[in-house]
HTML snippet that shows the backbone in 3Dmol.js (N, CA, C, O; Angstrom):
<script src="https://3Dmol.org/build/3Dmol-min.js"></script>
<div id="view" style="width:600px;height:400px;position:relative"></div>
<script>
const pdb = `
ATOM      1  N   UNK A   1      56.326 -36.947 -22.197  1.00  0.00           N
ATOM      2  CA  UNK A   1      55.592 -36.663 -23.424  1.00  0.00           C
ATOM      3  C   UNK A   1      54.956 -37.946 -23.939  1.00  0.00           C
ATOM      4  O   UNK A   1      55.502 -39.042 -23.815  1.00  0.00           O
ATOM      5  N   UNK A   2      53.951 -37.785 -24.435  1.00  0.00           N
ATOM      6  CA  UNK A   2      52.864 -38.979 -24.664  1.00  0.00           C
ATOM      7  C   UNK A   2      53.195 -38.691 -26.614  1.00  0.00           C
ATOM      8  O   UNK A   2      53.319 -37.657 -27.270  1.00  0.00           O
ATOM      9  N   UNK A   3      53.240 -40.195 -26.999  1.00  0.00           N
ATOM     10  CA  UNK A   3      53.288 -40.601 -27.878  1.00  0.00           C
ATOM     11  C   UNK A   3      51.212 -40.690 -28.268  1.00  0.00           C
ATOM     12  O   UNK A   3      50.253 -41.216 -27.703  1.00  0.00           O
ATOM     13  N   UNK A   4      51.404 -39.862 -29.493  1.00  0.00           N
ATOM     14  CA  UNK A   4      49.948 -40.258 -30.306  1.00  0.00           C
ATOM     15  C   UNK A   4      49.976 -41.010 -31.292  1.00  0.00           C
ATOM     16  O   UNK A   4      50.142 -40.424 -32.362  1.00  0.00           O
ATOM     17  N   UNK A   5      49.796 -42.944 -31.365  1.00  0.00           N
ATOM     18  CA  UNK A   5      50.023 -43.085 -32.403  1.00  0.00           C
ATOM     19  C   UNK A   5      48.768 -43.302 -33.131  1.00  0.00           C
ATOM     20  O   UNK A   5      47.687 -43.214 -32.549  1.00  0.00           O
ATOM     21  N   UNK A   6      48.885 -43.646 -34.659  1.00  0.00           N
ATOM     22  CA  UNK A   6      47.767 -44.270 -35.807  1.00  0.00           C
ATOM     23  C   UNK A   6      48.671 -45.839 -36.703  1.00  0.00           C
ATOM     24  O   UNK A   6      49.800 -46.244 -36.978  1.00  0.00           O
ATOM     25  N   UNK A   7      47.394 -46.179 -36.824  1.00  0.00           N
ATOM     26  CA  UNK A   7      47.666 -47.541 -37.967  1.00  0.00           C
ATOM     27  C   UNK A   7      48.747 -46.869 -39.119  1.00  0.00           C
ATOM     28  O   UNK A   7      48.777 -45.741 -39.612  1.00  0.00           O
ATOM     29  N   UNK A   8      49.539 -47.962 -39.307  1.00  0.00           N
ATOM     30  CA  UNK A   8      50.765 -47.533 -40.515  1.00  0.00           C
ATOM     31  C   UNK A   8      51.820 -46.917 -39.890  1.00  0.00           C
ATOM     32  O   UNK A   8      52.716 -46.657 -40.693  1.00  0.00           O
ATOM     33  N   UNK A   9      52.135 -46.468 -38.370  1.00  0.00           N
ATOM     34  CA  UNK A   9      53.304 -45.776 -37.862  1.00  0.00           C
ATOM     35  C   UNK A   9      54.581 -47.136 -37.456  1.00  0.00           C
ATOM     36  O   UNK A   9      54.342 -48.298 -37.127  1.00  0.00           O
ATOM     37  N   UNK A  10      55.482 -46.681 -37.575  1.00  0.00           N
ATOM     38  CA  UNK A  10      56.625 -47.669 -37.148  1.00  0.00           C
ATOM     39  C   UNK A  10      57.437 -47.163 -35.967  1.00  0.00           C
ATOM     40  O   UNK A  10      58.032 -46.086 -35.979  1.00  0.00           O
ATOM     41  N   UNK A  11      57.417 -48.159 -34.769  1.00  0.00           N
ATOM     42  CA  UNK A  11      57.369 -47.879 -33.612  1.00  0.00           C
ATOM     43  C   UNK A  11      58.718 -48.967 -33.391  1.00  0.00           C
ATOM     44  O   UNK A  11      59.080 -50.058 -33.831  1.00  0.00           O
ATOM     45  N   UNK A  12      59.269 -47.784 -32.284  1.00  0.00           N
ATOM     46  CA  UNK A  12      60.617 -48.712 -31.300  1.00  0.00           C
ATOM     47  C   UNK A  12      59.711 -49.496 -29.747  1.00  0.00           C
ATOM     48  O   UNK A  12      58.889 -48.940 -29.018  1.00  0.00           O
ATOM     49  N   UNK A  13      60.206 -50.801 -29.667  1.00  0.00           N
ATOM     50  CA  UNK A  13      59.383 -51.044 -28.619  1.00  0.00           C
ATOM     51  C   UNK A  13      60.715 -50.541 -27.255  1.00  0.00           C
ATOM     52  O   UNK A  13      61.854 -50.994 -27.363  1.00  0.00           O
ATOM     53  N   UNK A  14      60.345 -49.596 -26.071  1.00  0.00           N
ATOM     54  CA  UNK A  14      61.029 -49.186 -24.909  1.00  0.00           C
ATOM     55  C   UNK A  14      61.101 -49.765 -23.901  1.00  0.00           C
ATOM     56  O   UNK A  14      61.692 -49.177 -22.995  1.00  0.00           O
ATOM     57  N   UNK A  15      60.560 -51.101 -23.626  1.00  0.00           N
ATOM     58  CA  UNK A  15      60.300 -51.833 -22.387  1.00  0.00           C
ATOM     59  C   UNK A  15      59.856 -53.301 -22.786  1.00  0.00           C
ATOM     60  O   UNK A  15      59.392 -53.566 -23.895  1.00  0.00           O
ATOM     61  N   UNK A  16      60.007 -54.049 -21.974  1.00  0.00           N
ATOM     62  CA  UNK A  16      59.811 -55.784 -22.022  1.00  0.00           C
ATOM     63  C   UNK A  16      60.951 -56.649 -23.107  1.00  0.00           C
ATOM     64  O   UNK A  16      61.934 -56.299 -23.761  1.00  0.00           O
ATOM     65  N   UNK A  17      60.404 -57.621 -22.942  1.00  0.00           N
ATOM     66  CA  UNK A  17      61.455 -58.718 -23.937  1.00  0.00           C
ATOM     67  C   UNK A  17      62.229 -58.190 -25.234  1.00  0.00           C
ATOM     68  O   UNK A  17      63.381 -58.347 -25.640  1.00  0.00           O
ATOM     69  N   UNK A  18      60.913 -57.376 -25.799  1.00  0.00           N
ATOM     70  CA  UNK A  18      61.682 -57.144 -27.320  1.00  0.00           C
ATOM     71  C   UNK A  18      61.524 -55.768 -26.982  1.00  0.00           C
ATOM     72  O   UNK A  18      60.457 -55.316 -27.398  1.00  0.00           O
ATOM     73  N   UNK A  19      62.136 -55.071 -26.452  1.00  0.00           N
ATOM     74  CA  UNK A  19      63.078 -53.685 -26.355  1.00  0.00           C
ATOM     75  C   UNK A  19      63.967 -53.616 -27.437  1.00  0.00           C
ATOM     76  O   UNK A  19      64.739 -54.472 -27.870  1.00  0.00           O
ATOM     77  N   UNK A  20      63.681 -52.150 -27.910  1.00  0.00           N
ATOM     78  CA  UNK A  20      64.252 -51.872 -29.043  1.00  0.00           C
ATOM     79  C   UNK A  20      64.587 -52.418 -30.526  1.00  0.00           C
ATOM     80  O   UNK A  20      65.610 -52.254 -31.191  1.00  0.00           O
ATOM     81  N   UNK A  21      63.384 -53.129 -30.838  1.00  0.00           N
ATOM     82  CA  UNK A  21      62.802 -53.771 -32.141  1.00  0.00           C
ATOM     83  C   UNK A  21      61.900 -52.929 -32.207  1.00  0.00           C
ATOM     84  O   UNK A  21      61.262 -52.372 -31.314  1.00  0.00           O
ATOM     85  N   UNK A  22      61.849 -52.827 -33.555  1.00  0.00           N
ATOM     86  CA  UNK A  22      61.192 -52.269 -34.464  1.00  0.00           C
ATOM     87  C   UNK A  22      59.985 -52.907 -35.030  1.00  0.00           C
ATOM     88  O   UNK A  22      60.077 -54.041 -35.502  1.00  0.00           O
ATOM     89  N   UNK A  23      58.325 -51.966 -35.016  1.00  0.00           N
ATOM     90  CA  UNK A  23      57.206 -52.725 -35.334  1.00  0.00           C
ATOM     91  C   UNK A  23      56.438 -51.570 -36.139  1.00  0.00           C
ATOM     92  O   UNK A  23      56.711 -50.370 -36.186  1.00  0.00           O
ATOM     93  N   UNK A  24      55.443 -52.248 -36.731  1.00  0.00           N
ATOM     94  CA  UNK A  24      54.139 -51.841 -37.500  1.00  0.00           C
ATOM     95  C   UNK A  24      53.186 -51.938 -36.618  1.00  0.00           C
ATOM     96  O   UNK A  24      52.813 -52.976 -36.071  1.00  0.00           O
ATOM     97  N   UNK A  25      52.643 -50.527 -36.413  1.00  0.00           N
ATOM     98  CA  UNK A  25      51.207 -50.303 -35.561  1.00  0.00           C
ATOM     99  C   UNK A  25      50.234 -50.883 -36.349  1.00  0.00           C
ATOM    100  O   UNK A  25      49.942 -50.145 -37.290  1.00  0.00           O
ATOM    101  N   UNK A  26      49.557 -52.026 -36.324  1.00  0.00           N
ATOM    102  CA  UNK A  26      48.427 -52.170 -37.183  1.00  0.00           C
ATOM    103  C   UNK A  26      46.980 -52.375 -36.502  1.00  0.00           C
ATOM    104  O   UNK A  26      46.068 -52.917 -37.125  1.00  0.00           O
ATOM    105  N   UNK A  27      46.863 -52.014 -35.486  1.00  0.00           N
ATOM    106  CA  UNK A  27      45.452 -51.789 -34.705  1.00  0.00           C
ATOM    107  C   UNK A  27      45.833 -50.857 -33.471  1.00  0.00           C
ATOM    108  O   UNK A  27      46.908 -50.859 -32.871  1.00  0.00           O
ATOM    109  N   UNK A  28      44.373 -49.815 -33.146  1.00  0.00           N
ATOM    110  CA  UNK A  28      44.631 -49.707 -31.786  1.00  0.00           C
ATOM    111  C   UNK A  28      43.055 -49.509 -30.774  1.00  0.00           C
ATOM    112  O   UNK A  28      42.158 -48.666 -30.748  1.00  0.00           O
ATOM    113  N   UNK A  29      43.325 -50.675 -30.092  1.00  0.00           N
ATOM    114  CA  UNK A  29      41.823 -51.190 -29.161  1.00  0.00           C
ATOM    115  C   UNK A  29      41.442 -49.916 -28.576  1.00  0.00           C
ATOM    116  O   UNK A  29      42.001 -48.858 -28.286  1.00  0.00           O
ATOM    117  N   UNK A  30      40.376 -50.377 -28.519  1.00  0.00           N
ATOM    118  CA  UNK A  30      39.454 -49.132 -27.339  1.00  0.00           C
ATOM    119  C   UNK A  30      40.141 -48.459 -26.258  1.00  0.00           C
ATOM    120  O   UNK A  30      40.113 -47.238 -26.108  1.00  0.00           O
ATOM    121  N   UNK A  31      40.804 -49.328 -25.450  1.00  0.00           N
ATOM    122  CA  UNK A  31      41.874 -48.948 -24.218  1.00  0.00           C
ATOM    123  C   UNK A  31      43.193 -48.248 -24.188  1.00  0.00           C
ATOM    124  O   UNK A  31      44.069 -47.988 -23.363  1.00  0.00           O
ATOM    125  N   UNK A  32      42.902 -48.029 -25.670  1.00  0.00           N
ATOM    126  CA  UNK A  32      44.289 -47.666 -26.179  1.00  0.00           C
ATOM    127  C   UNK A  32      45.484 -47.962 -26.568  1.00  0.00           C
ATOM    128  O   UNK A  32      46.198 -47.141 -27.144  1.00  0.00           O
ATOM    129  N   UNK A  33      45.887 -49.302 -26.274  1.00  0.00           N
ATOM    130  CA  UNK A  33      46.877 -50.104 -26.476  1.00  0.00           C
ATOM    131  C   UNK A  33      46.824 -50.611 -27.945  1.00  0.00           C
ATOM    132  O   UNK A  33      45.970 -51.157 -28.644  1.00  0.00           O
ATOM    133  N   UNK A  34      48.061 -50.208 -28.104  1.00  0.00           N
ATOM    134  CA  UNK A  34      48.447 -51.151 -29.560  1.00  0.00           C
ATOM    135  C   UNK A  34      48.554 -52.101 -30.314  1.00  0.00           C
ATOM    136  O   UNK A  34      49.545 -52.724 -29.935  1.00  0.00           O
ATOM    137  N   UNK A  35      48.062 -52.641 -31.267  1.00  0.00           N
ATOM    138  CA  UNK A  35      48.555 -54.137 -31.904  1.00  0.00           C
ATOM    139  C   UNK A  35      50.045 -53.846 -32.800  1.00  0.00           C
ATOM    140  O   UNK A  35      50.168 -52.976 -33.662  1.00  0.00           O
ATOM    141  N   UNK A  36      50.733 -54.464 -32.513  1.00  0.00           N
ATOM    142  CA  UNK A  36      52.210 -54.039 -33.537  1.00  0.00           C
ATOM    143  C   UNK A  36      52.851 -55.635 -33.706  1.00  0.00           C
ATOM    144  O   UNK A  36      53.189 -56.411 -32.812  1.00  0.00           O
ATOM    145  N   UNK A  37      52.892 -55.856 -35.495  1.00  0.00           N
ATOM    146  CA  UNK A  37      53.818 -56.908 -35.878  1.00  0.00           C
ATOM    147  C   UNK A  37      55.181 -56.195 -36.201  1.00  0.00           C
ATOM    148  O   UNK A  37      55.577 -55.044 -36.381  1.00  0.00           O
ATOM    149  N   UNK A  38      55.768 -57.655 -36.178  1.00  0.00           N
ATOM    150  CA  UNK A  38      57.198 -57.096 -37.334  1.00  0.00           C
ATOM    151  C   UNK A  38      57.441 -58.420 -38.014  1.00  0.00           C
ATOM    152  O   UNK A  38      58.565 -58.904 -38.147  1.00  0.00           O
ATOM    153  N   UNK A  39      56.569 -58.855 -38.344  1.00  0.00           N
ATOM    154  CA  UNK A  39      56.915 -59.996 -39.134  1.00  0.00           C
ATOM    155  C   UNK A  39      57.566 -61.375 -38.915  1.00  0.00           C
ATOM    156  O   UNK A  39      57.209 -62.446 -39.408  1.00  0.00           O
ATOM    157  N   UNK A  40      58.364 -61.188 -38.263  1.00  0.00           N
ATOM    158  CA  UNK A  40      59.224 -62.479 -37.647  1.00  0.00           C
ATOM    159  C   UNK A  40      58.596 -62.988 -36.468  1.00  0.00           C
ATOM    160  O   UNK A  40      57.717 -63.835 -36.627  1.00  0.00           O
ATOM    161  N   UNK A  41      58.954 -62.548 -35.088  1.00  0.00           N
ATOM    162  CA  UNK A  41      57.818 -63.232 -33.557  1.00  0.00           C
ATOM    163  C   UNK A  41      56.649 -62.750 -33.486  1.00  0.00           C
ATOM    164  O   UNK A  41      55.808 -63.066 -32.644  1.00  0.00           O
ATOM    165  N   UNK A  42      56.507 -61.869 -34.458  1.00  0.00           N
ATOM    166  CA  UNK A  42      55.185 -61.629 -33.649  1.00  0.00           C
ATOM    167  C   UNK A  42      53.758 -61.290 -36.000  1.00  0.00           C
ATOM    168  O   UNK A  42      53.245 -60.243 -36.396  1.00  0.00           O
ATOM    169  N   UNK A  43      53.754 -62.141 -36.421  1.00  0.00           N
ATOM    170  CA  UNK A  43      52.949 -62.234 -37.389  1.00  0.00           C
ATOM    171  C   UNK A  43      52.191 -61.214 -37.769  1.00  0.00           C
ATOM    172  O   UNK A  43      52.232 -60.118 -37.210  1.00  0.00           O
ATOM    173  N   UNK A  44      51.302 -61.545 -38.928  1.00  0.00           N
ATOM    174  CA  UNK A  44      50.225 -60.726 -38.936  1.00  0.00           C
ATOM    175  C   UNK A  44      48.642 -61.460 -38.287  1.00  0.00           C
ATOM    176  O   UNK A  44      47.698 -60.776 -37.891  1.00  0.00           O
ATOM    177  N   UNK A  45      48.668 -62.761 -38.308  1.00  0.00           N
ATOM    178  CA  UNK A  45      47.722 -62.877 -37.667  1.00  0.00           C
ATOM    179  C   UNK A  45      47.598 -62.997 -36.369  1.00  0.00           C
ATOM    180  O   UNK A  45      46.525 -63.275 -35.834  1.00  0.00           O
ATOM    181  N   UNK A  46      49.018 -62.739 -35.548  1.00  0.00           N
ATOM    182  CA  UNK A  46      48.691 -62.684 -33.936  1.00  0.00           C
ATOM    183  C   UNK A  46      49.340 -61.408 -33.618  1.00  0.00           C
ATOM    184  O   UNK A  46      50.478 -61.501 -33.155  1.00  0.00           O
ATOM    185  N   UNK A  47      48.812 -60.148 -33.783  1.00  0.00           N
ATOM    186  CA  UNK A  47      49.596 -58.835 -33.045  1.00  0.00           C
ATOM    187  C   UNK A  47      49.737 -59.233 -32.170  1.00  0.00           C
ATOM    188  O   UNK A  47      49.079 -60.132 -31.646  1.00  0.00           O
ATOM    189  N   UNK A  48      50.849 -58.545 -31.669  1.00  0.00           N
ATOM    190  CA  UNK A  48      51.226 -58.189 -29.606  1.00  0.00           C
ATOM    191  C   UNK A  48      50.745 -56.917 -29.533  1.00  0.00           C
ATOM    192  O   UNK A  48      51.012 -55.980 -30.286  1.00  0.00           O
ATOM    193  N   UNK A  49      49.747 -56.936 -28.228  1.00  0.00           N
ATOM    194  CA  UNK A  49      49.002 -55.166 -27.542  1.00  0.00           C
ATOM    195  C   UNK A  49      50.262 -55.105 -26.890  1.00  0.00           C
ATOM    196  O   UNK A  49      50.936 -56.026 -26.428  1.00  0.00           O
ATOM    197  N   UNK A  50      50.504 -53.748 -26.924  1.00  0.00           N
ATOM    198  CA  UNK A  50      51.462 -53.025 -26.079  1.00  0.00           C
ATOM    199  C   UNK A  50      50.662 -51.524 -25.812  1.00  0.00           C
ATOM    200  O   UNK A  50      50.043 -50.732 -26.522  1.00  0.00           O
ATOM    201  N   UNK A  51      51.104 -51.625 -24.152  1.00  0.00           N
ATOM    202  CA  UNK A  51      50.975 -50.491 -23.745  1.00  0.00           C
ATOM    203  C   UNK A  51      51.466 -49.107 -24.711  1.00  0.00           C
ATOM    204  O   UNK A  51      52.570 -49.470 -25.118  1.00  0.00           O
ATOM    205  N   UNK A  52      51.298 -48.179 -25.090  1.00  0.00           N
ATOM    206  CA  UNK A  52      51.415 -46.804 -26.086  1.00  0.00           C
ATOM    207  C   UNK A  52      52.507 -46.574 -25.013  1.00  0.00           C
ATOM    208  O   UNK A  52      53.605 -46.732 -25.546  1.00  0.00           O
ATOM    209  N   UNK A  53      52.643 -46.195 -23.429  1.00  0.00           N
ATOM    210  CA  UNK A  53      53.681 -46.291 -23.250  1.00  0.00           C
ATOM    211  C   UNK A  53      55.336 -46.341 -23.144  1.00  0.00           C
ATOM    212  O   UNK A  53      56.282 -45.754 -22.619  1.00  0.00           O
ATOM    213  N   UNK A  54      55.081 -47.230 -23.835  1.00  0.00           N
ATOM    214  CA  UNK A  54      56.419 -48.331 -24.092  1.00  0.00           C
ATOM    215  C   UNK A  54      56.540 -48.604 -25.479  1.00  0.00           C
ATOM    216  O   UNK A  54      56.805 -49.605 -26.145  1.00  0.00           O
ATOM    217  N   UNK A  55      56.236 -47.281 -25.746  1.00  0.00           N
ATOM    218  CA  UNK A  55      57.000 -47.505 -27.314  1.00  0.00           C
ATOM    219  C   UNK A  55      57.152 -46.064 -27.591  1.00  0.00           C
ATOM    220  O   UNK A  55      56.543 -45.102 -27.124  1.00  0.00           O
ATOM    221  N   UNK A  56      58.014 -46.130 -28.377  1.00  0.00           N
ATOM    222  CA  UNK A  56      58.179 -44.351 -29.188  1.00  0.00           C
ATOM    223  C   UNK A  56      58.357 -44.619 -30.723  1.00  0.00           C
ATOM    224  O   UNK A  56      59.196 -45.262 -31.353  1.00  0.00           O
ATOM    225  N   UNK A  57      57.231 -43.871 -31.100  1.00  0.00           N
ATOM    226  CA  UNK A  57      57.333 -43.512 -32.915  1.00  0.00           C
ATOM    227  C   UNK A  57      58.304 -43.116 -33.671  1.00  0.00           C
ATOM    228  O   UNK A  57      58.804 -41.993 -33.613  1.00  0.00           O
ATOM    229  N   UNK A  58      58.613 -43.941 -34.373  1.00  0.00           N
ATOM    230  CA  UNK A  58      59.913 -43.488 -35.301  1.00  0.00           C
ATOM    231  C   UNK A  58      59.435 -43.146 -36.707  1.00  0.00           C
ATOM    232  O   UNK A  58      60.143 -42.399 -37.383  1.00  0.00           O
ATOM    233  N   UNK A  59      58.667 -43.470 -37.044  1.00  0.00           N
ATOM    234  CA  UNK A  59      58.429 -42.671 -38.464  1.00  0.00           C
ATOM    235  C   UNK A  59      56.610 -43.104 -38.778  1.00  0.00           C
ATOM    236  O   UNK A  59      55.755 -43.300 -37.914  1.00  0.00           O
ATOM    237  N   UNK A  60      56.482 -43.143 -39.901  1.00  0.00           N
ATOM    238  CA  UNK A  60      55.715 -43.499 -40.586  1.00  0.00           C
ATOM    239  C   UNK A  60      55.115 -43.989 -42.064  1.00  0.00           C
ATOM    240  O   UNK A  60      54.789 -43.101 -42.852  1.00  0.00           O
ATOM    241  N   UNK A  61      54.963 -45.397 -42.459  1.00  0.00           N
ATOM    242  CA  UNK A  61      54.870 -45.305 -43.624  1.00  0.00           C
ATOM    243  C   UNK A  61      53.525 -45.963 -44.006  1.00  0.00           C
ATOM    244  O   UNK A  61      53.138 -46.932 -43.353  1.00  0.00           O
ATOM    245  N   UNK A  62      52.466 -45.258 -45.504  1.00  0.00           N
ATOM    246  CA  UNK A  62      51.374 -45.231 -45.346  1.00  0.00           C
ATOM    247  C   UNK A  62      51.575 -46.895 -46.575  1.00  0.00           C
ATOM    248  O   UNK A  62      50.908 -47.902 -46.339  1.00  0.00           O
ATOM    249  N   UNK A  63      52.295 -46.848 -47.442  1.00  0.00           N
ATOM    250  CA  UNK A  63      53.051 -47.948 -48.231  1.00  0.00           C
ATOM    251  C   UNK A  63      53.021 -49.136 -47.645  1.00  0.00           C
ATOM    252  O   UNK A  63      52.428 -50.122 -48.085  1.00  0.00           O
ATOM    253  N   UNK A  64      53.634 -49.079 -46.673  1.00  0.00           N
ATOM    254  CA  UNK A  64      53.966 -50.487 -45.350  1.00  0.00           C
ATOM    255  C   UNK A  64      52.201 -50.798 -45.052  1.00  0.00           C
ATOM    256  O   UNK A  64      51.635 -51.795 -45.499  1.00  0.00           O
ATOM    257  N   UNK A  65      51.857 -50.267 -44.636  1.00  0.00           N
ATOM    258  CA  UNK A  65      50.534 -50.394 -43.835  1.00  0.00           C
ATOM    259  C   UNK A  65      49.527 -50.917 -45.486  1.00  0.00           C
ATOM    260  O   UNK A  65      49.107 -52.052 -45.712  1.00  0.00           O
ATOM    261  N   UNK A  66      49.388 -49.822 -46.300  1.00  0.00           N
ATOM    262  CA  UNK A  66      48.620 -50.732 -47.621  1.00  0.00           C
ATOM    263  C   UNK A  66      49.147 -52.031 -47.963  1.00  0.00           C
ATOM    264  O   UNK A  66      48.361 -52.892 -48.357  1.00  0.00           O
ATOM    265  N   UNK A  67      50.803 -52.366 -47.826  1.00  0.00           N
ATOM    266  CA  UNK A  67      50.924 -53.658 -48.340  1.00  0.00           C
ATOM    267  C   UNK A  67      50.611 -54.593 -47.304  1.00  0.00           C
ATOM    268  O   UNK A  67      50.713 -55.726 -47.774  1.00  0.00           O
ATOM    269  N   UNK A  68      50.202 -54.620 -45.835  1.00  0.00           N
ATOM    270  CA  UNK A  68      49.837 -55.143 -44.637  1.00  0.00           C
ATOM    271  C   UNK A  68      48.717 -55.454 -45.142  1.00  0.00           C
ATOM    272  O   UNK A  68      48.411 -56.645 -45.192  1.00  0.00           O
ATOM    273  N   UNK A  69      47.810 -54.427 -45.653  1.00  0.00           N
ATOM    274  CA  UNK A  69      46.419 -54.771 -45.795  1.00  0.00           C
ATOM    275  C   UNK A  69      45.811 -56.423 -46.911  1.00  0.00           C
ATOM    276  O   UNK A  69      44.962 -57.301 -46.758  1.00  0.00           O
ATOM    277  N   UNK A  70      46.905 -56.061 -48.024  1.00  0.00           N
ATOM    278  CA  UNK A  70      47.231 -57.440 -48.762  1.00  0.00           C
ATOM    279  C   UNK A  70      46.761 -58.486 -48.373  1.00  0.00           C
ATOM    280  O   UNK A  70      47.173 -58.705 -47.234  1.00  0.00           O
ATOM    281  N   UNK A  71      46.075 -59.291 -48.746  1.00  0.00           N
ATOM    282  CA  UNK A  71      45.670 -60.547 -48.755  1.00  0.00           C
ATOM    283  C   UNK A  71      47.354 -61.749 -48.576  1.00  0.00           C
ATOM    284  O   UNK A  71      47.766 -62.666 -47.865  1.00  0.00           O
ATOM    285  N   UNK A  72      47.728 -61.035 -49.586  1.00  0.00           N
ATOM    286  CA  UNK A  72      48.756 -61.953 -50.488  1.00  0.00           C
ATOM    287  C   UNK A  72      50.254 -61.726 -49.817  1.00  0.00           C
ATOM    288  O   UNK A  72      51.212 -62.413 -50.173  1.00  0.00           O
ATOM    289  N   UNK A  73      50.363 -60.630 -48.748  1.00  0.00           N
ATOM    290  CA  UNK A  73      51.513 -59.967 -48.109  1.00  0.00           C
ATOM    291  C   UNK A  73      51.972 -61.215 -47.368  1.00  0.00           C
ATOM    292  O   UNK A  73      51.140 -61.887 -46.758  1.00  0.00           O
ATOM    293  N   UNK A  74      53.294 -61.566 -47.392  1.00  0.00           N
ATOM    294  CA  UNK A  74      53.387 -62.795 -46.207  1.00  0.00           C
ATOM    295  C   UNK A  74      54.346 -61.672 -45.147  1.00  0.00           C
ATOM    296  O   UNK A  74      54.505 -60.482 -45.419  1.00  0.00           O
ATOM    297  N   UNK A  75      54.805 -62.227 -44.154  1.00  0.00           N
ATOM    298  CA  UNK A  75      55.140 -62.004 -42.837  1.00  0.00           C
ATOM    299  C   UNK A  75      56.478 -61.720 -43.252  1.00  0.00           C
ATOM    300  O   UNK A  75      57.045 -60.727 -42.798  1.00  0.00           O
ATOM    301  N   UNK A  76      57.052 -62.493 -44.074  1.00  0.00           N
ATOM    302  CA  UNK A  76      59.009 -61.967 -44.432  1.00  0.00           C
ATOM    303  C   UNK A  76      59.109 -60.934 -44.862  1.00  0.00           C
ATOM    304  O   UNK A  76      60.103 -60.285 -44.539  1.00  0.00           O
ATOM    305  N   UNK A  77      57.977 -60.265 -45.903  1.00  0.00           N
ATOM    306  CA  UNK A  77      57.851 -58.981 -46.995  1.00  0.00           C
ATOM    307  C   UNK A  77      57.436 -57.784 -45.814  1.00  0.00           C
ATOM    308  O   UNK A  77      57.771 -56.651 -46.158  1.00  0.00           O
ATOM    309  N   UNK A  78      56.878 -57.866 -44.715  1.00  0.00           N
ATOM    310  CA  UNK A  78      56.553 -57.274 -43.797  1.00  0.00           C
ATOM    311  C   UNK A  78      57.863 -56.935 -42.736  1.00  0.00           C
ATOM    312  O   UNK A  78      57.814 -55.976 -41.965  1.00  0.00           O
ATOM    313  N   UNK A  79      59.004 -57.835 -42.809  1.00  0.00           N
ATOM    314  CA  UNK A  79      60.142 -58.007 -42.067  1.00  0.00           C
ATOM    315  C   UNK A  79      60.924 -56.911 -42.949  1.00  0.00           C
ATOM    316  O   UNK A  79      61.755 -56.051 -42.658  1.00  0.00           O
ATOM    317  N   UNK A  80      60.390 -57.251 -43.986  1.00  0.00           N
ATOM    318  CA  UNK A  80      61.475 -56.741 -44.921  1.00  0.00           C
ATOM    319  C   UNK A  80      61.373 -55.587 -45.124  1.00  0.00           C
ATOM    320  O   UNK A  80      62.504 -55.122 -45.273  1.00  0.00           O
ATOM    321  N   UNK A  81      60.389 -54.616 -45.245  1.00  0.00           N
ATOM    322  CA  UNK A  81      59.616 -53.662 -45.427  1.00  0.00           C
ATOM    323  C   UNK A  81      60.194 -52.401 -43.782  1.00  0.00           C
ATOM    324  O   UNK A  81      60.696 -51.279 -43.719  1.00  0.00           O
ATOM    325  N   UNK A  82      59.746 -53.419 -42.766  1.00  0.00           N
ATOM    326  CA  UNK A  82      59.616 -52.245 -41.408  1.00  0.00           C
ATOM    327  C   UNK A  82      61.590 -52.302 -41.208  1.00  0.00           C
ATOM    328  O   UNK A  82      62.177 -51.247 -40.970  1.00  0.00           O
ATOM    329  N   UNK A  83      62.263 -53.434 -41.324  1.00  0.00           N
ATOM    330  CA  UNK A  83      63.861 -53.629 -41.266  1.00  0.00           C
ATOM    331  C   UNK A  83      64.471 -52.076 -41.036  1.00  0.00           C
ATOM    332  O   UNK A  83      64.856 -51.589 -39.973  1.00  0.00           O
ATOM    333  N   UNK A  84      64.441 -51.537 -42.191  1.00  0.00           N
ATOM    334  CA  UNK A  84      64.762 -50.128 -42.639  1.00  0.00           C
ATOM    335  C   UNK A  84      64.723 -49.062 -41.516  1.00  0.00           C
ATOM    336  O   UNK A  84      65.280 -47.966 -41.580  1.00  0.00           O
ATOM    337  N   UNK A  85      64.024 -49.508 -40.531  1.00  0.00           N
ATOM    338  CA  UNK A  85      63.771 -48.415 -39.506  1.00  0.00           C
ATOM    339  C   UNK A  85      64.420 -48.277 -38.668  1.00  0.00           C
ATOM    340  O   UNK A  85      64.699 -47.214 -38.114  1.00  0.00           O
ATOM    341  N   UNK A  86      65.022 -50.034 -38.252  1.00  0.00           N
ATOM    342  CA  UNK A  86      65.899 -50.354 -37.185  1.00  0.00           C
ATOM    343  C   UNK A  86      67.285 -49.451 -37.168  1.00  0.00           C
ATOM    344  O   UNK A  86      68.195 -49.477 -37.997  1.00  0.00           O
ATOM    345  N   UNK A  87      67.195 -48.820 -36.232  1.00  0.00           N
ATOM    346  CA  UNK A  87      68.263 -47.694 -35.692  1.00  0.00           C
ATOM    347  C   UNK A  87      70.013 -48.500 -35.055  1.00  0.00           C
ATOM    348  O   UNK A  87      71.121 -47.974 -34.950  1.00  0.00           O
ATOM    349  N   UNK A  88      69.514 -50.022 -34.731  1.00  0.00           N
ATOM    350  CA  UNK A  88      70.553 -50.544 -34.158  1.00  0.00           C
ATOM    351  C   UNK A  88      72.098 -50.796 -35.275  1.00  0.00           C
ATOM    352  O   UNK A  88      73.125 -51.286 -34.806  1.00  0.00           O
TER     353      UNK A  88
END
`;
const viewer = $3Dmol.createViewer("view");
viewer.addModel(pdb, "pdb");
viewer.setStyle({}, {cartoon: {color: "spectrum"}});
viewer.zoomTo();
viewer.render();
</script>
């Protein structure tokens, strides 16, 4: 089953280094692949693309994604924000 995601969904990553961390979809390129932060390794100004793949959707929040949009949002408030999702 194929995962459909959109900007603002909070995603488990299923494969590579950071398996099973928790991210914010905040772009998705032409090719389909994802941009997803979580605040801590991976910022808001450098997403990691991930294959759609290798991740499965765990929820969604439209809140998270407006305070992303923020000028003024730093990267900990973004940690702090997607945390909540983590299943571990």
């Amino acid at each position: 089953m194929d995962n459909v995601f959109s900007v603002g969904d909070i995603v488990k990553s299923l494969s590579g280094h950071d398996k099973n961390k928790t991210f914010l979809v905040v772009s998705i390129d032409k090719n389909g692949y994802i941009g997803i932060i979580d605040g801590r390794t991976r910022s808001k100004d450098k997403p990691k693309l991930k294959n759609p793949k290798h991740a499965e959707k765990i929820g969604a929040d439209e809140e998270i994604y407006k305070k992303y949009l923020s000028p003024i949002v730093t990267d900990a408030e973004i940690y702090k924000l997607i945390k909540n999702y983590n299943k571990e």
